[in-house]
Residue frames as a rotation matrix with the C-alpha (Angstrom) as fourth column:
UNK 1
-0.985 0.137 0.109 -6.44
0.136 0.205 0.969 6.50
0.110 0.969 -0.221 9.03
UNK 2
-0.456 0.852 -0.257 -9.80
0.889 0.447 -0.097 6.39
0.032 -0.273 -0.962 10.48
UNK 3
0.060 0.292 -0.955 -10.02
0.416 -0.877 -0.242 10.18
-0.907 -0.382 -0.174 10.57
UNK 4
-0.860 -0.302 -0.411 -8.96
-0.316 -0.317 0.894 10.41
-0.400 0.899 0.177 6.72
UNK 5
-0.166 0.936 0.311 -12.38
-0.220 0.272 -0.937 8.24
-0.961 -0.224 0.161 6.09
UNK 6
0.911 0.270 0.310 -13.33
0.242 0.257 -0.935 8.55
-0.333 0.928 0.169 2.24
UNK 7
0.534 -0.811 -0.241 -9.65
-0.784 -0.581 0.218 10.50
-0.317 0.073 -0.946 1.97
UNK 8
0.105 -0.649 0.753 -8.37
-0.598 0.564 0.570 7.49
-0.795 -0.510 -0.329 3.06
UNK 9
0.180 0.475 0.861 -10.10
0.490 0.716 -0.497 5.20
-0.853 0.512 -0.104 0.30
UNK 10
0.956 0.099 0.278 -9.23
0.280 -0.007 -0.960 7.56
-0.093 0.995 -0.034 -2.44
UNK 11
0.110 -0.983 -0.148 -5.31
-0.988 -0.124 0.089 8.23
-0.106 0.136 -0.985 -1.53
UNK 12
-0.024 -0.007 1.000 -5.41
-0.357 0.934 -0.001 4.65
-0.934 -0.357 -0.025 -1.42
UNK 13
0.567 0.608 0.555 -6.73
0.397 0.389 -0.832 4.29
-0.722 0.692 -0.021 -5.08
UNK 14
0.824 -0.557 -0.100 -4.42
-0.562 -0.782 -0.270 6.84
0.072 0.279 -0.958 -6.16
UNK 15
0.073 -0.991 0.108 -1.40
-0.899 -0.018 0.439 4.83
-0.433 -0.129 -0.892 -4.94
UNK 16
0.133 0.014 0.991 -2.79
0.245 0.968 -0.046 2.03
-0.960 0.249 0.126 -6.42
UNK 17
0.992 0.104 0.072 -2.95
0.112 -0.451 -0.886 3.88
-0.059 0.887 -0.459 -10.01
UNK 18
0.350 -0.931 0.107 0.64
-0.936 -0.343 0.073 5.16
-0.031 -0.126 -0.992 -9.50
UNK 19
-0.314 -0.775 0.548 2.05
-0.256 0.625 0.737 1.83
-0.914 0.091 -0.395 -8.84
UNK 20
0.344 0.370 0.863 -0.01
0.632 0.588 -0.504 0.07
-0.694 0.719 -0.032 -11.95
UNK 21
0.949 0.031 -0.314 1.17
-0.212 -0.672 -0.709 3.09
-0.233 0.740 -0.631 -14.09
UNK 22
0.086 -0.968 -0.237 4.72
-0.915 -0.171 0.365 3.06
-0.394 0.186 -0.900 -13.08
UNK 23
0.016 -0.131 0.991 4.54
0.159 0.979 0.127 -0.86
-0.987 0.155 0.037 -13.73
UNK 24
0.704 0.704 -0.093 3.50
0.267 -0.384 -0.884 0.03
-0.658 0.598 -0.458 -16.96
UNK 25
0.758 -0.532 -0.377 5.75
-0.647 -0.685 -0.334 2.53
-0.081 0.497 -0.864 -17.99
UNK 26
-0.202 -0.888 0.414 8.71
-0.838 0.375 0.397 -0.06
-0.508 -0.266 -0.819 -16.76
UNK 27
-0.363 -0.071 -0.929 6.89
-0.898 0.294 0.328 -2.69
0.250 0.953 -0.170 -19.17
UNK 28
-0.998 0.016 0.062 5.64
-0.028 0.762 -0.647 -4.93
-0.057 -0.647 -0.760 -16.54
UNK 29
-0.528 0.497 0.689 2.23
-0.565 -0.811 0.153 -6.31
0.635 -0.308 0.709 -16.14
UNK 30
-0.974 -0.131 -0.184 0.85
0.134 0.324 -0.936 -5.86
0.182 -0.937 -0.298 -13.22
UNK 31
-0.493 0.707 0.507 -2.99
-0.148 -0.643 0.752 -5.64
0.857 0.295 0.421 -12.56
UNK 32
-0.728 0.025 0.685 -5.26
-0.657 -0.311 -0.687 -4.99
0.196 -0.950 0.243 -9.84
UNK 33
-0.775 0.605 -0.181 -7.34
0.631 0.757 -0.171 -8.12
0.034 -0.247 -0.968 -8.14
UNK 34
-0.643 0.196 0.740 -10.36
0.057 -0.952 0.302 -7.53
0.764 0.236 0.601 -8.38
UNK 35
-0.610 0.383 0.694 -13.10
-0.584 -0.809 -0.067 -5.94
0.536 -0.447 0.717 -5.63
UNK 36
-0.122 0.940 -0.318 -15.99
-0.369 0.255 0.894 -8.36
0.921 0.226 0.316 -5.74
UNK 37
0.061 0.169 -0.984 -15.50
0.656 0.736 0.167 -9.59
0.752 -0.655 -0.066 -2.32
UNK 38
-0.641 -0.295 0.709 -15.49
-0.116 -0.875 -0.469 -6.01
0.759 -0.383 0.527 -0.79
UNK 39
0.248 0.431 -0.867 -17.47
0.904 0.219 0.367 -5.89
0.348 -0.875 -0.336 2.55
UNK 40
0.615 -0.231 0.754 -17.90
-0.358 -0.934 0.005 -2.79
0.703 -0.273 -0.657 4.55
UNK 41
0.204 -0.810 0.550 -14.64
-0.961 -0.058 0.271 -2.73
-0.187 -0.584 -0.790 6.20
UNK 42
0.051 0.073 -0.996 -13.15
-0.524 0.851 0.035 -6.18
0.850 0.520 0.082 6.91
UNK 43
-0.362 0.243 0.900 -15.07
-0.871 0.256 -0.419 -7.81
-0.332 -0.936 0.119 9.71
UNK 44
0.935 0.215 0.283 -16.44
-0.065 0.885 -0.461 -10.86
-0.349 0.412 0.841 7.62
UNK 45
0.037 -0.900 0.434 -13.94
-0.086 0.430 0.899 -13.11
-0.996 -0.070 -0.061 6.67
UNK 46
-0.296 -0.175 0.939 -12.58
0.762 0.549 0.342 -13.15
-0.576 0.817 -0.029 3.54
UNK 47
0.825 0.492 -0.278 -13.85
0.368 -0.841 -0.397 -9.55
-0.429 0.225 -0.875 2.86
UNK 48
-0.232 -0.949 0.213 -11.08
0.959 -0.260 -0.116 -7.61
0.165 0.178 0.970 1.26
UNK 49
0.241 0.509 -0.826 -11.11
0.718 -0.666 -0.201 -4.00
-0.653 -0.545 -0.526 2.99
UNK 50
0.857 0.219 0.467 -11.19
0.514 -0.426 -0.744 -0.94
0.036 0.878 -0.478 0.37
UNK 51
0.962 -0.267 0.060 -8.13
-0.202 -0.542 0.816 0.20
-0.186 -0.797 -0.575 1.92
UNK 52
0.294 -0.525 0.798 -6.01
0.202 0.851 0.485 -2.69
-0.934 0.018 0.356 0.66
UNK 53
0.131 -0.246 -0.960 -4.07
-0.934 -0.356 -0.036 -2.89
-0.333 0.901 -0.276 -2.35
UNK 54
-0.006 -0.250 0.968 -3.77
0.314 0.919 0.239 -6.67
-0.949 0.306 0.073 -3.62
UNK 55
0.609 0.685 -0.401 -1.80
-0.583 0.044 -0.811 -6.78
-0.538 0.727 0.426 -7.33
UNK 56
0.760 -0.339 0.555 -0.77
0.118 0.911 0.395 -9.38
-0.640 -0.235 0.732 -9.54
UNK 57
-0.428 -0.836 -0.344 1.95
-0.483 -0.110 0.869 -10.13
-0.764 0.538 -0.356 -11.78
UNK 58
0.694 0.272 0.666 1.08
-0.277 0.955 -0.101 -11.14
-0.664 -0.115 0.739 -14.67
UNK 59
0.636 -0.691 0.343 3.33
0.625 0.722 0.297 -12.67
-0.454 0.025 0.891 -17.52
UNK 60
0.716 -0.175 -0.676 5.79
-0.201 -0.979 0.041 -10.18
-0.669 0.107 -0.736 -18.06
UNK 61
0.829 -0.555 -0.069 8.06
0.171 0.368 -0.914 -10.75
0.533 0.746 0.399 -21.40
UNK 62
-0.260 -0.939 0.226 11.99
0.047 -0.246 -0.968 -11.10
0.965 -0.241 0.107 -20.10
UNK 63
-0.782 -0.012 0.623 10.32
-0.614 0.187 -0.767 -11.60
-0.108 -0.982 -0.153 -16.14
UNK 64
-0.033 0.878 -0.478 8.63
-0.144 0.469 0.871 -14.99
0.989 0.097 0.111 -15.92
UNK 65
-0.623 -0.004 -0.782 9.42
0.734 0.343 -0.586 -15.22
0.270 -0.939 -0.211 -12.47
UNK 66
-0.804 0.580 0.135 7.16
-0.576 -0.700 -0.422 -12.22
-0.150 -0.417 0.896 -11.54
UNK 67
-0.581 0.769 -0.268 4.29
-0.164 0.212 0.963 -14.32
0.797 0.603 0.003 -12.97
UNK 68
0.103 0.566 -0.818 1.80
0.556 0.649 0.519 -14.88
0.825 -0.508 -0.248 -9.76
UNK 69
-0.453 -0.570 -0.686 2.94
0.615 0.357 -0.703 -12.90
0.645 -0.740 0.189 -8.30
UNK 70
0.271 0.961 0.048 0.87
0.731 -0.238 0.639 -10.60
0.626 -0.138 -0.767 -5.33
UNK 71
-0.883 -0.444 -0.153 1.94
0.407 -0.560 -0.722 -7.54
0.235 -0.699 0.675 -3.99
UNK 72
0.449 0.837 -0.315 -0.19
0.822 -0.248 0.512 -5.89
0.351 -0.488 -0.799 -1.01
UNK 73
-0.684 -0.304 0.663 -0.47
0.035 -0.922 -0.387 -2.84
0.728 -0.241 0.641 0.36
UNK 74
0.249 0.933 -0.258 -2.06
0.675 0.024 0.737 -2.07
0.695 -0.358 -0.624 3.89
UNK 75
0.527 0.250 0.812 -1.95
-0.120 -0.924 0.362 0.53
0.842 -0.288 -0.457 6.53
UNK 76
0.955 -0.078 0.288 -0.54
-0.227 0.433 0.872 -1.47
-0.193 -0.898 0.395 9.09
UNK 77
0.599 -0.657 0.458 2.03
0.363 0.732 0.576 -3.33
-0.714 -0.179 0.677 7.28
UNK 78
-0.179 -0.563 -0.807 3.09
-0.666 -0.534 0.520 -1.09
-0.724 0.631 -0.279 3.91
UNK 79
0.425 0.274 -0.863 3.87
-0.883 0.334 -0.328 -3.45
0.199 0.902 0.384 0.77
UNK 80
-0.059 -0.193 0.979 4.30
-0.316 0.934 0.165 -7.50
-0.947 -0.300 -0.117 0.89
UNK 81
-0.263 -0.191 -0.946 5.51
-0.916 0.356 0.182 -9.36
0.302 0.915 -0.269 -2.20
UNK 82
0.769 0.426 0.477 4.14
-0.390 0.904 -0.177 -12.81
-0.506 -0.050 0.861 -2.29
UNK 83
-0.630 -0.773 0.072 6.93
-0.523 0.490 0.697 -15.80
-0.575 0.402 -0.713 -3.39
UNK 84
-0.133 0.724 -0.677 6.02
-0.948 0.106 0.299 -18.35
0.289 0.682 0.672 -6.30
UNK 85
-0.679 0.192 -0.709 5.90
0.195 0.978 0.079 -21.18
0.708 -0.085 -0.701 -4.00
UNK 86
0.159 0.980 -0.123 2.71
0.208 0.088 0.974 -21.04
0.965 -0.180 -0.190 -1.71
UNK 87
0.783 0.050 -0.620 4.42
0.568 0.350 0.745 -22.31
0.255 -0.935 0.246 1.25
UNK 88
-0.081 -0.707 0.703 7.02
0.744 -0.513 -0.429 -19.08
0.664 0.487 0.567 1.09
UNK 89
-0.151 0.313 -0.938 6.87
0.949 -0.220 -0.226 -16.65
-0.277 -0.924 -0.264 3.68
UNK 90
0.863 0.404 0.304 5.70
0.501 -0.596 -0.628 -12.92
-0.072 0.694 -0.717 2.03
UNK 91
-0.342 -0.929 0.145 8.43
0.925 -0.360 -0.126 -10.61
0.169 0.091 0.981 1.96
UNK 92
0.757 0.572 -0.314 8.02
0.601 -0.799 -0.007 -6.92
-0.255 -0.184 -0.949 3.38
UNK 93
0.313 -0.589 0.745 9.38
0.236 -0.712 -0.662 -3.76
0.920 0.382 -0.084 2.11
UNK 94
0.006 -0.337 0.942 9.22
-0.729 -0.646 -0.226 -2.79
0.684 -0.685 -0.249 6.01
UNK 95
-0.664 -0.404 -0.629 11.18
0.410 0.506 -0.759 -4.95
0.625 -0.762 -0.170 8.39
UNK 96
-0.012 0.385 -0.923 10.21
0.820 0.533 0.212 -4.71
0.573 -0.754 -0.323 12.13
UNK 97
-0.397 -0.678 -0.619 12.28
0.751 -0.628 0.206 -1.76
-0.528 -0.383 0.758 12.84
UNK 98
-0.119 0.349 0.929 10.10
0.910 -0.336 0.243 0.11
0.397 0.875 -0.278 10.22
UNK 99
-0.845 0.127 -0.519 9.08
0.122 -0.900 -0.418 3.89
-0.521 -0.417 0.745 10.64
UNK 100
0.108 0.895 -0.433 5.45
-0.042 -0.431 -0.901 5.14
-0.993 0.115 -0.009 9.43
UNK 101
0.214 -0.210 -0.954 7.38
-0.924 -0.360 -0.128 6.96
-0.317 0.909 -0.271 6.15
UNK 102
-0.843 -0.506 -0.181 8.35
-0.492 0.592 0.638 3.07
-0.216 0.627 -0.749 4.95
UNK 103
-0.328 0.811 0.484 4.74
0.452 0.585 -0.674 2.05
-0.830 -0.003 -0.558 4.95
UNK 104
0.757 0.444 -0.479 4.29
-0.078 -0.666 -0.742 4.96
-0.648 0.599 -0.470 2.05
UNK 105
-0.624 -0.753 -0.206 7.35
0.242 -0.438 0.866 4.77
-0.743 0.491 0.456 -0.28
UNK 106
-0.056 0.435 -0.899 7.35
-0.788 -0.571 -0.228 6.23
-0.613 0.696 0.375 -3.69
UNK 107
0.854 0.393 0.340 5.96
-0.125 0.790 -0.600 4.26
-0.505 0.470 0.724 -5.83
UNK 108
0.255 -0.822 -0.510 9.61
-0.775 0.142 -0.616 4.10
0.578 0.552 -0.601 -8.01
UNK 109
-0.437 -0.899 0.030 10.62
-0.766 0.354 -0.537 2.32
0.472 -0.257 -0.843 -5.26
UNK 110
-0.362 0.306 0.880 8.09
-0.608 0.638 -0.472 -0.03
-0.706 -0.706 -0.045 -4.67
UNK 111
0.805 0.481 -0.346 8.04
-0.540 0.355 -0.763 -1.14
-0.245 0.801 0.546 -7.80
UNK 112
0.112 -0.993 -0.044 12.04
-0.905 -0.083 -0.417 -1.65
0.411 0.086 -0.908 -7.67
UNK 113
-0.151 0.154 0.976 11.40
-0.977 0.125 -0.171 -3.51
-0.149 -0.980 0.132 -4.87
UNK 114
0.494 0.774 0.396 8.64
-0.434 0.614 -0.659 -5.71
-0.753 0.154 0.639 -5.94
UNK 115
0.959 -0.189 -0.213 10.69
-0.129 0.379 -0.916 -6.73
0.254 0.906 0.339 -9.25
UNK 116
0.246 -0.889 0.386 14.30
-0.921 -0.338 -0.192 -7.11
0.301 -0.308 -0.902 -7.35
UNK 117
-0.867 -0.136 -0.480 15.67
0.054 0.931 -0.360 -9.92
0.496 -0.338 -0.800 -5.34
UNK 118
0.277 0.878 -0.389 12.60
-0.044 0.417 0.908 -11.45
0.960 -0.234 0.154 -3.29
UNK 119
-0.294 -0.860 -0.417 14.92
0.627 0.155 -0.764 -10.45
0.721 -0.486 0.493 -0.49
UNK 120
0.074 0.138 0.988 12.65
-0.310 -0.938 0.154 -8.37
0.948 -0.318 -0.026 1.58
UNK 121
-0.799 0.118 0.590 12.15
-0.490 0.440 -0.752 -8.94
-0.348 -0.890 -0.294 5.99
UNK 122
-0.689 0.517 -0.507 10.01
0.431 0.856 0.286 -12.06
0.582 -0.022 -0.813 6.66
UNK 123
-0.205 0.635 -0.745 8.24
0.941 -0.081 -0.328 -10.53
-0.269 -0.768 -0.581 9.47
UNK 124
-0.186 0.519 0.834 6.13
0.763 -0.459 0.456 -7.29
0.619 0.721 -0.311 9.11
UNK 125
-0.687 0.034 0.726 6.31
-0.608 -0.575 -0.548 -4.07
0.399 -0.818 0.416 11.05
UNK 126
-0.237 0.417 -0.877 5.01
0.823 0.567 0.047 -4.55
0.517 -0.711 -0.478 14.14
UNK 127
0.335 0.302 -0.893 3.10
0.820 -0.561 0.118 -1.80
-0.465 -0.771 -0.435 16.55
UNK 128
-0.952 -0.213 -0.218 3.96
0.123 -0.922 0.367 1.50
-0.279 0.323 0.904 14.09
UNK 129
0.047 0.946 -0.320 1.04
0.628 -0.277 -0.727 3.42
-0.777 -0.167 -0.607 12.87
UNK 130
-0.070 -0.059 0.996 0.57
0.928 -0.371 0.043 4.87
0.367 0.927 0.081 9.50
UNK 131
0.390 0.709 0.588 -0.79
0.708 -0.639 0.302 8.12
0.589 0.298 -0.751 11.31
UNK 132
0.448 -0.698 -0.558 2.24
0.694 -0.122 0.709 8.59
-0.564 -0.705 0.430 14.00
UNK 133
-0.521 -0.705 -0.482 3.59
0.341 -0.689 0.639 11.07
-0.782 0.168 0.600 11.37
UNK 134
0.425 0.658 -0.622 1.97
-0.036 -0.674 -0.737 13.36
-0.905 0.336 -0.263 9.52
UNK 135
-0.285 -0.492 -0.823 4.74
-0.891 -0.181 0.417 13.21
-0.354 0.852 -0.387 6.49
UNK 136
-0.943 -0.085 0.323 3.92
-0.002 0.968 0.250 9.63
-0.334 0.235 -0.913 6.17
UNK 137
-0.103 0.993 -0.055 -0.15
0.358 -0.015 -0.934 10.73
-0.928 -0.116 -0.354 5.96
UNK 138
0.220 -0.031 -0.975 1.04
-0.515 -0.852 -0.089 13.60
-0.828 0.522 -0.204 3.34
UNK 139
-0.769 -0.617 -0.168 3.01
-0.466 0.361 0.808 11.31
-0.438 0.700 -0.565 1.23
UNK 140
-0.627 0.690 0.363 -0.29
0.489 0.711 -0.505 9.06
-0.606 -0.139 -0.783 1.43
UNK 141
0.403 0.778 -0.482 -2.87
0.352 -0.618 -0.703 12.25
-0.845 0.114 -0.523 0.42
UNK 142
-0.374 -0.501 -0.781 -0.65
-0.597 -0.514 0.616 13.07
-0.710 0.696 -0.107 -2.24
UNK 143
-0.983 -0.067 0.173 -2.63
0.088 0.651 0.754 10.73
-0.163 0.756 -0.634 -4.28
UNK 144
0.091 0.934 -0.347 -5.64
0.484 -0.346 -0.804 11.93
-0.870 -0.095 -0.484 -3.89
UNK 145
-0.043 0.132 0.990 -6.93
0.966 -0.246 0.074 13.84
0.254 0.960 -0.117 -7.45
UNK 146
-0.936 -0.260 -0.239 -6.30
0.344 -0.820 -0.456 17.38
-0.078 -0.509 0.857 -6.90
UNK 147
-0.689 0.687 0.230 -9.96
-0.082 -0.389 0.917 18.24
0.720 0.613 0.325 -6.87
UNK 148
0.515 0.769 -0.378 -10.16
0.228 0.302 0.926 16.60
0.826 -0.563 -0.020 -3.76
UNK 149
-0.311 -0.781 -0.542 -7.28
0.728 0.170 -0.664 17.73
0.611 -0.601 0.516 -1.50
UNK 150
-0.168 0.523 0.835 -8.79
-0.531 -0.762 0.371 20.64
0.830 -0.382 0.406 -0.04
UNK 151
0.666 0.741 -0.083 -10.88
-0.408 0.456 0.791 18.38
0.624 -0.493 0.606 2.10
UNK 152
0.821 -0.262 -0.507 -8.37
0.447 0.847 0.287 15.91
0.355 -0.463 0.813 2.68
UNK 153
-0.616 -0.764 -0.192 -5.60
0.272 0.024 -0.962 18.62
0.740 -0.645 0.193 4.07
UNK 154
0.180 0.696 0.695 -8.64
-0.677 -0.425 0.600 19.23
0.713 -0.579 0.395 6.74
UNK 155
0.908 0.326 -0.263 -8.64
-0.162 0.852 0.498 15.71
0.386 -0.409 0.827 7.36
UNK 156
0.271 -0.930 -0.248 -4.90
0.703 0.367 -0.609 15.85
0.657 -0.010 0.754 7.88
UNK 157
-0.526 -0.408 0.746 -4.92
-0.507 -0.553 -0.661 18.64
0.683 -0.726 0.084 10.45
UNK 158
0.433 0.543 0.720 -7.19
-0.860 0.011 0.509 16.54
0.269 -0.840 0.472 12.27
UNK 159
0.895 -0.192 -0.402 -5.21
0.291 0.935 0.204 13.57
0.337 -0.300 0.893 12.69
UNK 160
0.020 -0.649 0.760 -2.40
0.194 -0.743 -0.640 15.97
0.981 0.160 0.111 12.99
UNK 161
-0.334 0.006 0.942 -3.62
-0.613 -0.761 -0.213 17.54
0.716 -0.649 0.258 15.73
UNK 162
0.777 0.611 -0.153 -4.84
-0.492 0.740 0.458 13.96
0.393 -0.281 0.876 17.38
UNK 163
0.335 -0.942 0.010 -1.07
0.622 0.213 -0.753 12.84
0.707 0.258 0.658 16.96
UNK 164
-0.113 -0.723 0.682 -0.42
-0.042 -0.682 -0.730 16.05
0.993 -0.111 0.046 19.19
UNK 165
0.161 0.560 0.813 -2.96
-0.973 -0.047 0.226 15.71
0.165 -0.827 0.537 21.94
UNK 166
-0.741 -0.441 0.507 -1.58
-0.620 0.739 -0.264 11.97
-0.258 -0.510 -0.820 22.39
UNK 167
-0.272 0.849 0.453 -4.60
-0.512 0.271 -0.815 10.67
-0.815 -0.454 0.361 20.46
């Protein structure tokens, strides 16, 4: 991710749009938390890194049980559904056993997800890397406004080619 740089921050925005849309479209709403505690990167505590997705449920007519709720999105871990008791453990779309490509799904299905049983893994990949696979990067850059992709398949041959050389 670190080689996608501003890429990174607008495929990132992009997949946030996409999910809030599909939510939308599926009558749900969901909206995005908001910024105000941004921090380059997230070395201060409590910063929230631009990377991140964090949105909420709110009351949704015919789904009160979505209400509160918080689904994240990070590089590391993919999407986490927050439960409506506090003391709940999150739920992950990707389990331990995850691959790269489950940190990216399509947004259909992470909305599915997110509005389904609360039945994801307790425990969050572990040791996978968004950038270990280029299809997982692509799926990622596909959100990017086409005005900007140029750039960002550049940035994808270089992580690409980082990925090859063992780097």
């Amino acid at each position: 991710m670190a080689a996608l740089g501003v890429d990174a921050v607008a495929a990132v925005h992009g997949y946030r749009l996409a999910v809030l849309s599909e939510a939308g479209r599926r009558r749900l709403r969901l909206v995005s938390d908001p910024l105000s505690g941004a921090v380059q990167g997230s070395a201060e505590p409590g910063g929230v890194d631009p990377i991140d997705i964090r949105l909420t449920f709110l009351h949704c007519p015919g789904r009160p049980e979505l209400a509160g709720r918080t689904l994240s999105w990070g590089p590391a871990r993919g999407w986490s559904l927050s439960h409506r008791a506090a003391s709940a453990p999150l739920s992950y779309y990707a389990g331990p056993g995850a691959t790269p490509l489950h940190l990216v799904p399509p947004v259909e299905e992470v909305v599915r997800w997110a509005t389904g049983e609360c039945d994801g893994p307790a425990r969050p990949p572990v040791g996978i890397e968004l950038d270990d696979d280029p299809e997982a990067v692509r799926r990622l850059l596909s959100f990017i406004h086409p005005q900007r992709r140029p750039k960002s398949t550049e940035a994808l041959q270089v992580a690409a080619r980082a990925h090859s050389d063992g780097g």
